[in-house]
C-alpha positions as CSV (number, residue, x, y, z in Angstrom):
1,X,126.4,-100.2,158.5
2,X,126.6,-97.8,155.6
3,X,124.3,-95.1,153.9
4,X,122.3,-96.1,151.0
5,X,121.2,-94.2,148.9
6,X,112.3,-91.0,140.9
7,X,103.2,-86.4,128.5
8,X,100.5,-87.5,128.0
9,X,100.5,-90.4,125.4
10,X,99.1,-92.4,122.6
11,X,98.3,-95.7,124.2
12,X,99.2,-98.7,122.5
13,X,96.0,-100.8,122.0
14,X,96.2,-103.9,123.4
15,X,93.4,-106.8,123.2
16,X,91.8,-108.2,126.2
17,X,93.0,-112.1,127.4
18,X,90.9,-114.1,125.8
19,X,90.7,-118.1,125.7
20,X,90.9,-120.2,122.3
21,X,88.1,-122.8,121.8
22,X,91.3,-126.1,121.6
23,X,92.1,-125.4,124.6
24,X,95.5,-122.7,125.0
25,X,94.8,-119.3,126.2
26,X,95.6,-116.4,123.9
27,X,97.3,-113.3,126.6
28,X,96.5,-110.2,126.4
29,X,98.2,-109.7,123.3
30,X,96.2,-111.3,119.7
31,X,99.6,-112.5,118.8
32,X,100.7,-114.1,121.8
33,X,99.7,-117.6,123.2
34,X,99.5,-118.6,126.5
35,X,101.2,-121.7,127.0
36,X,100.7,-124.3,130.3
37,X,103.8,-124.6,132.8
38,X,104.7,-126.4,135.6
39,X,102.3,-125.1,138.8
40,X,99.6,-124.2,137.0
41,X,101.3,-121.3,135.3
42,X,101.8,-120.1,131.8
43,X,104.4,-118.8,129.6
44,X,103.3,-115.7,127.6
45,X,101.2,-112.4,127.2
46,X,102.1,-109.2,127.6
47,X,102.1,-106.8,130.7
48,X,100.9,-103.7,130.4
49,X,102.0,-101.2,133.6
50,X,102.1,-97.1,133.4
51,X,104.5,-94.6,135.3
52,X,103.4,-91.8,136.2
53,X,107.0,-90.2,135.7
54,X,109.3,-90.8,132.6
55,X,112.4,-92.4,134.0
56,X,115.8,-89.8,133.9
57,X,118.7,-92.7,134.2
58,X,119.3,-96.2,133.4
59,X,122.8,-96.4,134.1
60,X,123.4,-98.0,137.1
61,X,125.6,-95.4,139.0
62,X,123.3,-92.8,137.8
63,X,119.9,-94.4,139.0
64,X,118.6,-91.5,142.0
65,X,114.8,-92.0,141.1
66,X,112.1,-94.4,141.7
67,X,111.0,-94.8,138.1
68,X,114.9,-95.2,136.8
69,X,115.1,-98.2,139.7
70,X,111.9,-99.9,138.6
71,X,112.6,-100.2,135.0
72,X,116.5,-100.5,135.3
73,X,115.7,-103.5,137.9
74,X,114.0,-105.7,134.8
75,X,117.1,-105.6,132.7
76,X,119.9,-105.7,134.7
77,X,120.9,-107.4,138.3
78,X,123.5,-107.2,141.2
79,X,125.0,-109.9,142.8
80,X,122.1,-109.9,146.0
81,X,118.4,-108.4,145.4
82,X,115.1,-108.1,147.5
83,X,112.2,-110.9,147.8
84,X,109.3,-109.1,146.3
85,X,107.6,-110.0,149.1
86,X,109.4,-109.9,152.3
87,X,112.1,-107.5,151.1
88,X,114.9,-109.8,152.6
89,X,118.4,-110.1,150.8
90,X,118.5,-112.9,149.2
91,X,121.5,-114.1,146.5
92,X,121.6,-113.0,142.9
93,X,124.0,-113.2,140.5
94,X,125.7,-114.9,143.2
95,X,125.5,-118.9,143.9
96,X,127.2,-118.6,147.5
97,X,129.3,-116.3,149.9
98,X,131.6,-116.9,152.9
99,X,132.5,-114.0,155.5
100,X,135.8,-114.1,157.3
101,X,136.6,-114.2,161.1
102,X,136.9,-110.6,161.0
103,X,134.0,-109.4,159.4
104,X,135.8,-107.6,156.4
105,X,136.0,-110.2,153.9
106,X,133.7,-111.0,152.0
107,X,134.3,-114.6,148.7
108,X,131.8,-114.6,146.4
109,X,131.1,-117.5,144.2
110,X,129.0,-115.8,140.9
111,X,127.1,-118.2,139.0
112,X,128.2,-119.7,136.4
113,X,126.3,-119.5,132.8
114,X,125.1,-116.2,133.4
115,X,125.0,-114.3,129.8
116,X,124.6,-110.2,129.0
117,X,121.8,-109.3,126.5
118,X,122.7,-109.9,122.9
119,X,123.9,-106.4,121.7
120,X,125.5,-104.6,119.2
121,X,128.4,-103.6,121.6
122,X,129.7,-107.2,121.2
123,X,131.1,-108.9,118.5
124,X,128.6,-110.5,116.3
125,X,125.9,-109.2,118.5
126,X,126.4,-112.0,120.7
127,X,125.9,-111.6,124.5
128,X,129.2,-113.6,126.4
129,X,129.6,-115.0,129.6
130,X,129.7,-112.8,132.6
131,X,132.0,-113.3,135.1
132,X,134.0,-112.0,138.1
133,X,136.2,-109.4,136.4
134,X,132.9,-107.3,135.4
135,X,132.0,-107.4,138.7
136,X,135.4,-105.9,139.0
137,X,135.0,-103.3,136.5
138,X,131.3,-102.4,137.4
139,X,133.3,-101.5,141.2
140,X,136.5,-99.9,140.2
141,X,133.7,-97.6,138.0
142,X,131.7,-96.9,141.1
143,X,134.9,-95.6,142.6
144,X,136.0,-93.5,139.7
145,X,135.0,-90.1,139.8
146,X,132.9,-89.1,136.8
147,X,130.0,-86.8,135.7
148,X,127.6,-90.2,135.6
149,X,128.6,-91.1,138.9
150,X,126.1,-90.0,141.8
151,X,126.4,-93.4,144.2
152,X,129.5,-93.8,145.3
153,X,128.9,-92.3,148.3
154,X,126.2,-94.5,148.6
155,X,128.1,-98.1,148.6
156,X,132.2,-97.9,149.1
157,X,133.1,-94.4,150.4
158,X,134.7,-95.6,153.6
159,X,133.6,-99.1,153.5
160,X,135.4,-100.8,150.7
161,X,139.2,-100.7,151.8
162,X,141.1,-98.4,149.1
163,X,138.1,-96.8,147.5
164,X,138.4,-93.4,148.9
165,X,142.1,-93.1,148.0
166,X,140.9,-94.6,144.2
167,X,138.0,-92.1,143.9
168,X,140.4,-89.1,144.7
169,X,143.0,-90.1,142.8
170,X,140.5,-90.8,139.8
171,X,139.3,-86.8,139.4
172,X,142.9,-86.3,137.7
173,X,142.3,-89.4,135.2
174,X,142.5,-93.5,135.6
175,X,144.7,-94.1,138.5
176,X,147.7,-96.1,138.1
177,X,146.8,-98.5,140.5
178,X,144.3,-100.8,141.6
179,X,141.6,-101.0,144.5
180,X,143.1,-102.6,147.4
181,X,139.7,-104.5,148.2
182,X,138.8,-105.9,144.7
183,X,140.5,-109.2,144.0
184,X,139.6,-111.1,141.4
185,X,140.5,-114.7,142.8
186,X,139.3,-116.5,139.4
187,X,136.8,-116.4,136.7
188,X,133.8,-116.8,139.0
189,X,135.2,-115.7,142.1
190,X,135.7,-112.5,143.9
191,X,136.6,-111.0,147.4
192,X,135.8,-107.6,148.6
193,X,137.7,-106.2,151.6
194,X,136.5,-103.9,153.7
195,X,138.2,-101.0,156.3
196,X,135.4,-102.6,158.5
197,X,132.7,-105.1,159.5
198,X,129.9,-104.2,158.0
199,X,126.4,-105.4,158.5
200,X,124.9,-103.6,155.3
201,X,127.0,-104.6,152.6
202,X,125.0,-107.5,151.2
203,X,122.2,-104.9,151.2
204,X,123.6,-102.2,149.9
205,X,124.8,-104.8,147.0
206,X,121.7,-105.4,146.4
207,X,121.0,-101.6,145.1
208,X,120.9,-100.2,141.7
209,X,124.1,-98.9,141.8
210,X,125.9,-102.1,142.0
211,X,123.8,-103.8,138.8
212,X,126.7,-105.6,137.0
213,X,127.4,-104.3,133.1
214,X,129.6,-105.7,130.2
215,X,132.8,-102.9,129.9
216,X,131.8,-103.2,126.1
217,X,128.3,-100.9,126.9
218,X,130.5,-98.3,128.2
219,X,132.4,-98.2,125.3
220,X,130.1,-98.0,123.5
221,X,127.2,-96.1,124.3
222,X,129.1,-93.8,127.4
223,X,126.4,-91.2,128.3
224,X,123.7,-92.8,126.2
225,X,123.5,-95.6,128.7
226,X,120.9,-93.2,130.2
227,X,118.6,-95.1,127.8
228,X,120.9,-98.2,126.1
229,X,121.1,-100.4,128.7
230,X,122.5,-104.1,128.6
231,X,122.7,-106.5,131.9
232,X,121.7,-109.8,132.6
233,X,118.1,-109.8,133.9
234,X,115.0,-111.4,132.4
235,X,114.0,-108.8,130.1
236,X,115.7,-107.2,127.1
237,X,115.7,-103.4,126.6
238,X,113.8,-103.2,123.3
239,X,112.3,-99.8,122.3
240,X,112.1,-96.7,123.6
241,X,110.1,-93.8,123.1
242,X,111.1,-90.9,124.8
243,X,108.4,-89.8,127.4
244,X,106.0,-91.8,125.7
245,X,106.5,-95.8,126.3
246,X,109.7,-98.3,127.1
247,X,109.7,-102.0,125.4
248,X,111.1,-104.8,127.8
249,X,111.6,-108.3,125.8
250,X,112.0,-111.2,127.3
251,X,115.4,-112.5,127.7
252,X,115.3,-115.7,125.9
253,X,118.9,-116.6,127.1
254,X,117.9,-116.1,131.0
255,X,119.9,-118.2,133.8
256,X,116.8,-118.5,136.4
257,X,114.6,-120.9,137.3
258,X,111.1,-120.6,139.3
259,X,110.9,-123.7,142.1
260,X,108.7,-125.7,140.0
261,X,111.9,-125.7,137.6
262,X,110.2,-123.1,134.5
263,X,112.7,-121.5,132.7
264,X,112.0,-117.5,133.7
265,X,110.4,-115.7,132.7
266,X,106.9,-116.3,132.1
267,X,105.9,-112.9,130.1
268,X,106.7,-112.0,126.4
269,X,107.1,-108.9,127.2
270,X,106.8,-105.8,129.6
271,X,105.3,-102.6,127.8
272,X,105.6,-99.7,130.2
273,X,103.6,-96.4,129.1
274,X,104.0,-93.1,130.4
275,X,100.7,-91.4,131.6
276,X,100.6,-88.7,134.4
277,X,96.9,-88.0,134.3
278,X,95.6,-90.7,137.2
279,X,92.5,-90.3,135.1
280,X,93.2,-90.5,132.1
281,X,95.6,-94.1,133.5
282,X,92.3,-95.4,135.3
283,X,90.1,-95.4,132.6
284,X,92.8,-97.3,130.3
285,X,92.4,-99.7,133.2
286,X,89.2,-99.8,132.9
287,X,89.1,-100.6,129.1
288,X,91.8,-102.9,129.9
289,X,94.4,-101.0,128.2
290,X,96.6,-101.3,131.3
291,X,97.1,-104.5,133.6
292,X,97.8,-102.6,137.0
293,X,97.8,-99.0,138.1
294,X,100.0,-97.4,141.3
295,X,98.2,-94.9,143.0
296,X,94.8,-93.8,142.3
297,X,93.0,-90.5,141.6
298,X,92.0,-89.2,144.7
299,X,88.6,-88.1,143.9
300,X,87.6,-92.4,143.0
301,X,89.5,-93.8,146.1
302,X,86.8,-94.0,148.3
303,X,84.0,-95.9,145.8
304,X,87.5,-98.4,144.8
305,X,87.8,-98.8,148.5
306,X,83.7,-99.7,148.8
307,X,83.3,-102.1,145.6
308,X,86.7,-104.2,146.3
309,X,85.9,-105.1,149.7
310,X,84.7,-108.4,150.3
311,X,81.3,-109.4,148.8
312,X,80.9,-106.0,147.0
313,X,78.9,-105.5,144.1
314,X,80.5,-102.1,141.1
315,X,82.2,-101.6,138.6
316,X,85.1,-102.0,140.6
317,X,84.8,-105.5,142.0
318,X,86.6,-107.4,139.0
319,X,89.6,-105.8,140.1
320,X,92.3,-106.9,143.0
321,X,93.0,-104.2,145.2
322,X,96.3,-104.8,146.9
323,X,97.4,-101.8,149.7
324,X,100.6,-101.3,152.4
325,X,102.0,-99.2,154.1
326,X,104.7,-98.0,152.3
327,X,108.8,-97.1,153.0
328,X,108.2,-93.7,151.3
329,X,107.6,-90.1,153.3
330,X,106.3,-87.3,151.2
331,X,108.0,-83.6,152.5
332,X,108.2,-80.6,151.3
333,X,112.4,-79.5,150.8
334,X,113.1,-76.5,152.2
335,X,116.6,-74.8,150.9
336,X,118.7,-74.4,154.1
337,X,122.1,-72.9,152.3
338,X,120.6,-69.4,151.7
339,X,117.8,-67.2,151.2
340,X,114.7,-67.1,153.9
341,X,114.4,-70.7,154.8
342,X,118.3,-70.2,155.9
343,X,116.5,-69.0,159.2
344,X,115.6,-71.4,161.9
345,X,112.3,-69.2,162.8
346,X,111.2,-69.0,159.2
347,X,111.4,-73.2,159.0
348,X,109.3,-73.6,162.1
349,X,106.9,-71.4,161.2
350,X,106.0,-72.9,158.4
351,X,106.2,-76.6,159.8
352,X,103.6,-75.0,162.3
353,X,101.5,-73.5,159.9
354,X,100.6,-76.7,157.9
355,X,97.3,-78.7,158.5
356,X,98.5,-82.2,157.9
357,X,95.5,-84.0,159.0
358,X,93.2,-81.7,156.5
359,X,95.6,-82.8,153.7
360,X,96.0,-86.5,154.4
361,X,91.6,-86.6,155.1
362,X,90.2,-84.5,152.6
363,X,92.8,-83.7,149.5
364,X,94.3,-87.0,149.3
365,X,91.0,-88.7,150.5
366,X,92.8,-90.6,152.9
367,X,95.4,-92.4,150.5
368,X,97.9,-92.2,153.2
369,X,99.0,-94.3,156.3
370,X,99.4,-91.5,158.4
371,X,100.0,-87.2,158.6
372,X,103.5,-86.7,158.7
373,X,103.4,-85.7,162.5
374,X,106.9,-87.6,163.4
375,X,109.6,-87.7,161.8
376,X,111.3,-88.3,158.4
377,X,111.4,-91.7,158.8
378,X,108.0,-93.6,157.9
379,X,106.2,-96.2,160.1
380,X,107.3,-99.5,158.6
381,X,110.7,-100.5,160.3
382,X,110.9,-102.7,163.2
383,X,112.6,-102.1,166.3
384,X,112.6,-98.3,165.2
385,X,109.7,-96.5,167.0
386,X,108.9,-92.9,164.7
387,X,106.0,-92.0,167.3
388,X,109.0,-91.4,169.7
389,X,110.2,-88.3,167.5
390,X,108.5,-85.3,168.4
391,X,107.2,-83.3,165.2
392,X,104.8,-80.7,164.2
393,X,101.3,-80.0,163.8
394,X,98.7,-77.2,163.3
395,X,99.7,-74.5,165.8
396,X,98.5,-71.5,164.5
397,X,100.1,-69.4,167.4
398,X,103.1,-70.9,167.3
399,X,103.3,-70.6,163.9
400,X,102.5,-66.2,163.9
401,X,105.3,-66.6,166.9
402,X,108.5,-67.9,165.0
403,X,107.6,-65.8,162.1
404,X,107.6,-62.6,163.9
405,X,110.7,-64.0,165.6
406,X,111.9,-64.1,162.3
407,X,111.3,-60.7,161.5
408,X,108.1,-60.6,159.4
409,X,104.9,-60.2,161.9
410,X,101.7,-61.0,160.1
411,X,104.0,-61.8,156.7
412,X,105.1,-57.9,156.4
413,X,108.1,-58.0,154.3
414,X,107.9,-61.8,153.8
415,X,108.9,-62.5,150.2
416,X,107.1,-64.0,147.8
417,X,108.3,-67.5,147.6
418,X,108.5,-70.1,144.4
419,X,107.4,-73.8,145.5
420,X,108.7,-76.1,142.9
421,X,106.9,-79.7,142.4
422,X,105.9,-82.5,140.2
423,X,102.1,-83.0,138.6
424,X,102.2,-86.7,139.5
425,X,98.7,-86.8,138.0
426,X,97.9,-84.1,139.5
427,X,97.7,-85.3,142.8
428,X,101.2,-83.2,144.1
429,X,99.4,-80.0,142.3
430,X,96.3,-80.5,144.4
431,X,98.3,-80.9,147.6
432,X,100.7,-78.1,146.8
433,X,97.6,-75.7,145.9
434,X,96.0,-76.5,149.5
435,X,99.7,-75.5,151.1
436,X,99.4,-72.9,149.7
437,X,96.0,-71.5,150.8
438,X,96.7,-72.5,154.1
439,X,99.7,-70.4,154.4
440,X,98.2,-67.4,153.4
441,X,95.3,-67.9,155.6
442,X,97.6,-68.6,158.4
443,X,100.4,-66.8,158.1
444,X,100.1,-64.4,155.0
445,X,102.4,-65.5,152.9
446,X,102.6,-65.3,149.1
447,X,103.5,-68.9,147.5
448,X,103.7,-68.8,143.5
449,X,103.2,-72.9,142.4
450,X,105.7,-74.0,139.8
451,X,105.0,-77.0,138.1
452,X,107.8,-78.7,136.5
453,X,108.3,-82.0,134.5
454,X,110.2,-84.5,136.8
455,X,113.7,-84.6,135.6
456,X,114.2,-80.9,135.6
457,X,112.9,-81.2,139.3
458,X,115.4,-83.3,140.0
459,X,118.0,-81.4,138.5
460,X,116.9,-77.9,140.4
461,X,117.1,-80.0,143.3
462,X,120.6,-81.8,143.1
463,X,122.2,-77.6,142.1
464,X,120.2,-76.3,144.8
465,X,118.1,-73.8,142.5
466,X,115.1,-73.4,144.6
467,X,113.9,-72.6,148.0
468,X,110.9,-74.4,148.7
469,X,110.5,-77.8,146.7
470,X,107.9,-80.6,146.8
471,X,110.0,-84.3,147.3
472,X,109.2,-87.4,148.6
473,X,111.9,-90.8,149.4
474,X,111.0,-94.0,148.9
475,X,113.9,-95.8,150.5
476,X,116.1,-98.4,148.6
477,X,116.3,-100.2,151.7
478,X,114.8,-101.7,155.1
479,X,116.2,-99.2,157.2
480,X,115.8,-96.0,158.6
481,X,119.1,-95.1,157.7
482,X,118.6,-95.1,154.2
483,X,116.0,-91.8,155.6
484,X,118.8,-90.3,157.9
485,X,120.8,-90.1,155.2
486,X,118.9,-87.2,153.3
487,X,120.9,-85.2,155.9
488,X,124.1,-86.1,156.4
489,X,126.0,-83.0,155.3
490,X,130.1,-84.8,154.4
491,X,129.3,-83.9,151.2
492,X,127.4,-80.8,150.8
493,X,129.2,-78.4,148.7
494,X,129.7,-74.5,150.1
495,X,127.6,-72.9,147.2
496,X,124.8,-73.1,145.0
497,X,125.2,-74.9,141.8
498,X,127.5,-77.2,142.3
499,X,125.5,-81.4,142.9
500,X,124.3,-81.8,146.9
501,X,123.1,-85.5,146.5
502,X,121.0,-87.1,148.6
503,X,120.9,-83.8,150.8
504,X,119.0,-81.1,148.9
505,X,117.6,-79.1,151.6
506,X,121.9,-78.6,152.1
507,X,120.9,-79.0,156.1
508,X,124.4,-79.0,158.1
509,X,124.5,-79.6,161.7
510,X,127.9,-81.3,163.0
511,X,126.0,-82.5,166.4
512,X,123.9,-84.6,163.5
513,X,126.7,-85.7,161.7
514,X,128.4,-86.9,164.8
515,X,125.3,-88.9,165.7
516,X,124.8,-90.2,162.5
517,X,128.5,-91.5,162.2
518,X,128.1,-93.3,165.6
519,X,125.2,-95.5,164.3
520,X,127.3,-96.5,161.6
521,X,130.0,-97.9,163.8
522,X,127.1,-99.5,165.9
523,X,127.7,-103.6,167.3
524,X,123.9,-104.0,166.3
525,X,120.8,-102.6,164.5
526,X,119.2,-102.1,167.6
527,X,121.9,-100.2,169.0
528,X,122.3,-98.4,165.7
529,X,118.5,-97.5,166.0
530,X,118.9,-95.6,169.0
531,X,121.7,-93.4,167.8
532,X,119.4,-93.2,164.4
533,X,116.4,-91.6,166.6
534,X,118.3,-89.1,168.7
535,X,119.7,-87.7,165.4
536,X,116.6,-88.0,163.8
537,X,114.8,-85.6,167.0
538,X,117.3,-83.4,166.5
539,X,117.2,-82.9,162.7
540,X,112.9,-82.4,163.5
541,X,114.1,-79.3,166.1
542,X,116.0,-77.9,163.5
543,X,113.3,-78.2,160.8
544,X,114.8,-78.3,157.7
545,X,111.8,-79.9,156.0
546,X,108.4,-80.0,156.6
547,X,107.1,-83.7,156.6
548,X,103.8,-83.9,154.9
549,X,102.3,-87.6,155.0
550,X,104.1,-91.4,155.2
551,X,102.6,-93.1,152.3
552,X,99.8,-96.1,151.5
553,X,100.6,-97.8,148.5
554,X,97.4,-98.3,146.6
555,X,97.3,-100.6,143.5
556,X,94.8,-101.7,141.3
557,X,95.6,-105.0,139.3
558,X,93.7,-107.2,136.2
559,X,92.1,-110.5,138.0
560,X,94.6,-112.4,135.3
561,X,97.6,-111.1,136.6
562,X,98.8,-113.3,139.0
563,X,102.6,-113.7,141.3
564,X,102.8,-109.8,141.3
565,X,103.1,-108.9,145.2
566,X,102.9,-105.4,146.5
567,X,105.3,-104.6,148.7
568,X,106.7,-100.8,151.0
569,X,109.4,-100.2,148.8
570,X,107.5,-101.3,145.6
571,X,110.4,-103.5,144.5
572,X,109.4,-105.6,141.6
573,X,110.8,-108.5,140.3
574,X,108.6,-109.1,136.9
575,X,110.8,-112.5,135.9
576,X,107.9,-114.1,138.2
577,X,104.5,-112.7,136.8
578,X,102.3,-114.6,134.8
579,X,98.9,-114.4,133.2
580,X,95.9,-116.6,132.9
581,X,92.6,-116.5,132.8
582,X,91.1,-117.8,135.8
583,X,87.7,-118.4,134.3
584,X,89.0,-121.2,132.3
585,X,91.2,-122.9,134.7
């Protein structure tokens, strides 16, 4: 097992699906048709989805955010990805594997016929072939140490057999020498080795940072692949708009089929606005403007809950509303390195001090599976029992206790402390102003809100420039690993300003580490979930975070809309959806 590794708008007026008196069906678009295809489905439209973020990073060893991941996965792909609905690794780009004796060799068989994009970076503008040496170059990059290269960590760093000696070697310029594991056997063909046997690799394969990209985007764009990228999936990277809107197009040169044999994908095209007022997002759904929203405003949650349920009458009722539990915990980052929150006391009076339930019940009007009582790790993973971690909840005594253990009895002499966060359409803001009322009332202590757009967050957070920060991980995985791994401290760096990534609370304890590393080396994931939950209880006794809520996933889609599954990671795979208009069918 391994670690694995997130502006308001003019909106772009698009018509309602309508039917045509001969017969076709027009999509949601007045210039597109749709057309009939095999299993009842059609070819055509437009889909029109809203983030409430704009994304920081398209290229693929860069990705570290949710938004990044869920536009980046549309254009290009790894060799495995997720089912969209079960979440289970399946094959992508590649057509077949085999797996040694020993565990640590891994053939794979890419398919063949697979093109990149046409672009500009090729000759003639002419997508070619992609084969195994781009895997080869996509994973010698991963291993090279550069300023756009946050996940390597995440995939080879003691798994792929040679990487670490590449990736140190690479910080003094292109080693003279290849990776051990990489072997390109032929032109569709290639083995990984590994220092191990490793029963995440397919998995972790299956993750952003292992999309496959032609060597001629590098070239040619370098750092501007943040926003030029070229892959293989089923949509093109057309337009964009900074902070305003991103263009997919469809891929007319795409390899897959669906299993009624239809050439994917089914859309025109994927228009992805950029809207973080929930308000402002649900009434473009309303005017059908926008063919799904994630995540309502929590003041119309309850009366979407009443007029969706079955046999309701409201304005609501049209819509489909899908909900899950969700793989994502929302926390509050607390800077360990330095400064106040560098003091055990100080954590835990804080974790005390918050009234989860009151937050979860009457802020978020219960869009939330459950307070964040436990642990990091949310309540979605089989054989991995969360209730079993001992957290925190509203102690108020407890809470005045550590904090005059700390030295500041009733808050005298507590400082006055900056708590960074996201708007999210406003939702974060009202969660973060109810923080901090209660910990003046309960502990009187002064919290200034700063509000900050999303990629500066992010970037505060990687330097460690803060010392009490709104976050929240939706994990790229099924596994609470991928949760674990927020505090694994191998690569947290001895002072501020330099990149701690995933680990931005900079939380070190070797007893931790230690466990951690065991349940890596682990026979089995049951045997690995055991060593996972006695480091997880005692990352919770140290506090270094204070868990808020594990998240619902709430989503509102168009009746038309069809093949889009929700899901707790909210992986999507938009080669699949289709439209139609059910009243004519």
């Amino acid at each position: 097992m391994m670690k694995a590794n997130l502006h308001y708008l003019v909106i772009v007026m698009i018509g309602f699906l309508l039917v045509s008196c001969g017969g076709e069906k027009k999509g949601n678009s007045e210039s597109s048709v749709l057309t009939k295809a095999e299993g009842d489905r059609y070819y055509g439209g437009i889909l029109r989805i809203n983030e409430s973020e704009y994304i920081k990073n398209l290229f693929p060893h860069n990705i570290t955010d949710a938004y990044s991941y869920r536009v980046a996965s549309q254009v290009y792909e790894g060799l495995f990805k997720f089912d969209d609905t079960t979440l289970v690794v399946t094959e992508g780009l590649v057509e077949a594997f085999e797996v040694d004796d020993t565990g640590t060799e891994y053939t794979f068989k890419l398919h063949e016929g697979v093109y990149f994009h046409d672009d500009e970076c090729f000759p003639g503008g002419k997508g070619r072939e992609m084969t195994a040496e781009d895997v080869a170059y996509c994973f010698t990059r991963l291993c090279t140490k550069h300023p756009n290269n946050q996940n390597f960590p995440a995939i080879f760093q003691g798994v792929l057999k040679g990487a670490d000696k590449y990736y140190n070697a690479s910080a003094n310029g292109t080693p003279d020498f290849d990776i051990d594991g990489i072997d390109v056997v032929d032109k569709y063909t290639i083995k990984l080795s590994l220092t191990a046997p490793n029963a995440l690799l397919t998995t972790n394969l299956a993750r952003p940072a292992c999309f496959i990209y032609p060597k001629e985007a590098e070239d040619t764009y370098g750092i501007d692949m943040r926003i030029k990228a070229v892959g293989t999936g089923p949509f093109v990277l057309s337009n964009v708009e900074e902070n305003i809107s991103i263009i997919l197009n469809k891929n007319e040169n795409y390899w897959r089929k669906d299993g009624f044999g239809n050439q994917l994908p089914f859309l025109e095209a994927v228009s992805i606005q950029f809207i973080n007022n929930k308000k402002t997002e649900l009434f473009e759904f309303k005017k059908g403007n926008l063919d799904m929203i994630y995540r309502l405003p929590t003041e119309f949650i309850i009366q979407i809950l009443e007029e969706t349920s079955t046999g309701a009458n409201g304005e609501y009722s049209q819509f489909e509303l899908q909900r899950s539990p969700e793989m994502m915990t929302h926390f509050i980052s607390l800077m360990n390195q330095r400064g106040v929150f560098s003091n055990i006391n100080v954590r835990k009076a804080l974790n005390y001090a918050i009234d989860r339930s009151k937050i979860l019940d009457f802020v978020l009007n219960g869009e939330g599976f459950e307070s964040g009582k436990y642990g990091i790790t949310p309540m979605v993973f089989q054989n991995y029992d969360v209730t079993k971690i001992n957290g925190y909840t509203l102690n108020i005594d407890s809470a005045r206790y550590y904090l005059a253990q700390a030295g500041y009895p009733e808050g005298r002499g507590f400082p006055k402390i900056e708590f960074y966060l996201n708007s999210e359409g406003e939702r974060n803001t009202l969660v973060a102003t109810e923080i901090q009322k209660q910990l003046k009332d309960h502990l009187n202590i002064d919290v200034e809100l700063v509000i900050l757009p999303f990629a500066q967050l992010l970037d505060k957070a990687y330097k460690g420039e803060y010392n009490m920060m709104r976050a929240g991980w939706v994990s790229d995985y099924p596994s609470p690993e991928n949760f674990l791994w927020l505090f694994y401290s191998k690569d947290v760096p001895n002072s501020p300003g330099e990149v701690s990534y995933p680990n931005i609370a900079r939380y070190i304890n070797r007893d931790f580490d230690a466990l951690y590393q065991e349940a890596l080396r682990s026979k089995s994931v049951e045997e690995a979930n055991q060593v996972f939950q006695r480091a997880e209880q005692l990352m919770m006794h140290d506090a270094p975070v204070i868990i808020l809520w594990y998240d619902e996933g709430y989503r509102l889609i168009q009746s038309y809309v069809k093949n889009f599954p929700n899901n707790p990671m909210q992986y999507r795979d938009l080669s699949d959806v289709y439209l139609q208009d059910a009243k004519a069918l």
